[in-house]
C-alpha positions as CSV (number, residue, x, y, z in Angstrom):
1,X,0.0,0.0,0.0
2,X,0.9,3.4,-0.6
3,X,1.1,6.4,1.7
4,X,-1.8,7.2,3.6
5,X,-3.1,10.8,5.4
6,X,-1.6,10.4,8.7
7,X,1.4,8.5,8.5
8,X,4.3,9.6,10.1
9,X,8.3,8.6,9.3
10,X,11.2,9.0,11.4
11,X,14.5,9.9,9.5
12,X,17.1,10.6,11.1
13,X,18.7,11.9,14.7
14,X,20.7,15.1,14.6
15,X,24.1,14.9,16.2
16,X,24.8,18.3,16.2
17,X,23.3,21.6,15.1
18,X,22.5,20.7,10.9
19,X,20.9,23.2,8.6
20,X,18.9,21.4,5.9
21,X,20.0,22.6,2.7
22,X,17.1,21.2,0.7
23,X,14.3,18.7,0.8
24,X,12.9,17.6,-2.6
25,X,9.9,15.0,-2.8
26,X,8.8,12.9,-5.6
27,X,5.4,10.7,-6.2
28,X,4.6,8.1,-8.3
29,X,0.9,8.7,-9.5
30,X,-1.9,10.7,-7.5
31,X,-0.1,13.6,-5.2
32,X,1.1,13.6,-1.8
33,X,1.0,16.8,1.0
34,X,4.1,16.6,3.7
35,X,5.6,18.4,6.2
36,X,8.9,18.0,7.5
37,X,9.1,18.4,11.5
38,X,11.6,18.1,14.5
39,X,11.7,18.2,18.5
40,X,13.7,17.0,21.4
41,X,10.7,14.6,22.0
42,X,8.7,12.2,19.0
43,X,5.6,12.4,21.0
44,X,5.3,16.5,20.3
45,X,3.8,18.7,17.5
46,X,7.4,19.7,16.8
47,X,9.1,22.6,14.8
48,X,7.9,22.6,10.6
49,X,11.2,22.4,9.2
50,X,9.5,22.6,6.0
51,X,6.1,25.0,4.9
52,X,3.5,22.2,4.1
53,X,4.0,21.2,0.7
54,X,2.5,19.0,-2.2
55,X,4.0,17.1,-4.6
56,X,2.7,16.0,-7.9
57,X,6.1,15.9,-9.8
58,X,7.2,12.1,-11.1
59,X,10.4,13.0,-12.5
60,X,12.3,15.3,-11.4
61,X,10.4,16.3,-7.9
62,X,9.1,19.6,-6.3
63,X,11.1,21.5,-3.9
64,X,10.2,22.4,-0.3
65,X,10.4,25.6,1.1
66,X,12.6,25.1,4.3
67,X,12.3,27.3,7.2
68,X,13.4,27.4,11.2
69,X,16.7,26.7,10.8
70,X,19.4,25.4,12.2
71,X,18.2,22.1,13.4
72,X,19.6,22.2,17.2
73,X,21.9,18.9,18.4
74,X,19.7,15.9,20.3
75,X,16.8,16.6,18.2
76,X,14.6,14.0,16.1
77,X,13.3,14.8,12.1
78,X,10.5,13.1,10.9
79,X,8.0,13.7,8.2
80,X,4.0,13.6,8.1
81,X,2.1,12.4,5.4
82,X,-1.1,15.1,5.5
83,X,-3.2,14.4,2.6
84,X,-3.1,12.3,-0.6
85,X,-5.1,12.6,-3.7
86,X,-5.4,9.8,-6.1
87,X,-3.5,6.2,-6.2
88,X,0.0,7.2,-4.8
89,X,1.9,3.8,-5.3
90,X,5.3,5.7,-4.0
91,X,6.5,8.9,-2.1
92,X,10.2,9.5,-2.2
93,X,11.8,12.3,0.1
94,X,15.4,13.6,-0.2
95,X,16.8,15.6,2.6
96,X,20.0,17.5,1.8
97,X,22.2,18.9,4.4
């Protein structure tokens, strides 16, 4: 199954204080709303790294607007699926930093 509104992906752990250069997303049919999001703790709202975007592209991707950065040290980045529209059979998700 594909991505579904409400899902929710860890990525990654920061080690230290990381600014995220870019964060491209690409779908494979249908179109997918994200936003990328960080904290201290999973269980919180945490900080949008990333305005809410949607992606529609399925070749070269869309970019994300990031904001609020530098990511502090100790903190977790994970993204939440929002929405999706159509038959979504694959979201990709490239973080540059």
């Amino acid at each position: 199954a594909g991505p579904q509104a409400g899902d929710s992906f860890t990525l990654f752990r920061t080690s230290r204080e990381t600014t995220i250069a870019s964060v491209v997303a690409l779908v494979s049919g249908g179109s997918v709303t994200y936003e990328l999001r960080y904290a201290a703790d999973r269980t919180t709202a945490g900080t949008l790294a990333t305005a809410s975007d949607t992606v529609t592209n399925t070749t070269t991707g869309d970019s994300a607007t990031v904001q609020n950065q530098p990511i502090p040290s100790g903190r977790w980045v994970w993204v939440d699926i929002t929405g999706v529209t159509g038959t979504v059979d694959e979201f990709s998700l490239s973080v540059a930093f």
